[in-house]
N, C-alpha and C positions, 0 to 999 in steps of 0.2 A: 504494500500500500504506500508504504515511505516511497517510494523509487518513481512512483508514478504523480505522489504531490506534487514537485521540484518540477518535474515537464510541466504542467498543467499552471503553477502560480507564475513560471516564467512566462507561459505564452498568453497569459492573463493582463500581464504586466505590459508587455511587449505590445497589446492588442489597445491597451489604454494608451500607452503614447503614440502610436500612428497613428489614433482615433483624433486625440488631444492635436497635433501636429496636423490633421488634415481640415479638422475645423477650423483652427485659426489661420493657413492659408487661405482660407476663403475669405475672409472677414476684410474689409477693406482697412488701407493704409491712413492712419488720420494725422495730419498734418500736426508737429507737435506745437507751431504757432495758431493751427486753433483755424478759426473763415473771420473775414473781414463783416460787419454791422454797420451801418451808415442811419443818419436823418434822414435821407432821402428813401431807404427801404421800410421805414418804419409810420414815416409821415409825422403826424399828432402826435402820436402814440411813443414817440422819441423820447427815453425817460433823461436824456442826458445834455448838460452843456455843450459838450465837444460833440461836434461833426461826424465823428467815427471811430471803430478803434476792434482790435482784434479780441476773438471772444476764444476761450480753449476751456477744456477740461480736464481737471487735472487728478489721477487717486478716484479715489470710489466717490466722487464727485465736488471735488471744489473747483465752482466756475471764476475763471479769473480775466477778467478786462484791462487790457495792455493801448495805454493811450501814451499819448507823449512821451514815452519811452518810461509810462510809470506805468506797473502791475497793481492791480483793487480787486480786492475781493467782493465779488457776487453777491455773492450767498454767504449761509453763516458757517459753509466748512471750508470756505478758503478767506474768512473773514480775520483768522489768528493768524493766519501767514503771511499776507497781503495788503498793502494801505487800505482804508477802509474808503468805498466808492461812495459815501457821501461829497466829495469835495466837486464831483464830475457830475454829481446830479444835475435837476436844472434849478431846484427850488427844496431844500432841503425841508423849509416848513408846508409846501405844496401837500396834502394828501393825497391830491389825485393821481399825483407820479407812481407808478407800478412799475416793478422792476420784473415780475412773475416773467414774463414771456421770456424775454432777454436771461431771466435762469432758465427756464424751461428749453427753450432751444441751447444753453449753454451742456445743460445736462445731456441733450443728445449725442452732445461729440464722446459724451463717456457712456454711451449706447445703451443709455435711460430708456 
């Protein structure tokens, strides 16, 4: 029984990483600076001062915004890492500003 475990946990094994190895070549390449955001794609709904600026995702989901050659955190898991994106809003006391989508599509790039 021993002699035939050892075949079998091998080819177990063996059958998990070509499995693991064939799924992630499928999975597309994601650019590790992230897609570009603009006012002009967003219209109204533009939560921010600046004009535009690169969106990425980073880890099991902290969205981070690279404007001026400065990194803000998103959301609240790339919020400790990252300047904090109030400075780039448009209106810090505004309510209306909603940041949801702009996380939401951040979180896609981390295949939310």
């Amino acid at each position: 029984m021993r002699s035939l475990f050892y075949p079998l946990t091998l080819a177990s094994l063996f059958g998990l990483v070509v499995g693991f190895l064939s799924v992630t070549a499928l999975l597309p390449e994601l650019s590790p600076e992230g897609i570009e955001i603009s006012q002009a794609e967003y219209g109204d709904q533009w939560p921010f001062a600046i004009q535009q600026g690169q969106l990425r995702c980073e880890g099991a989901g902290a969205v981070i915004l690279t404007a001026g050659g400065q990194d803000y955190g998103v959301n609240g898991m790339a919020g400790g890492r990252y300047a904090s994106i109030k400075p780039v809003l448009k209106s810090t006391g505004d309510p209306s500003i909603d940041i949801g989508s702009i996380i939401s599509r951040g979180l896609t790039l981390c295949n939310w």
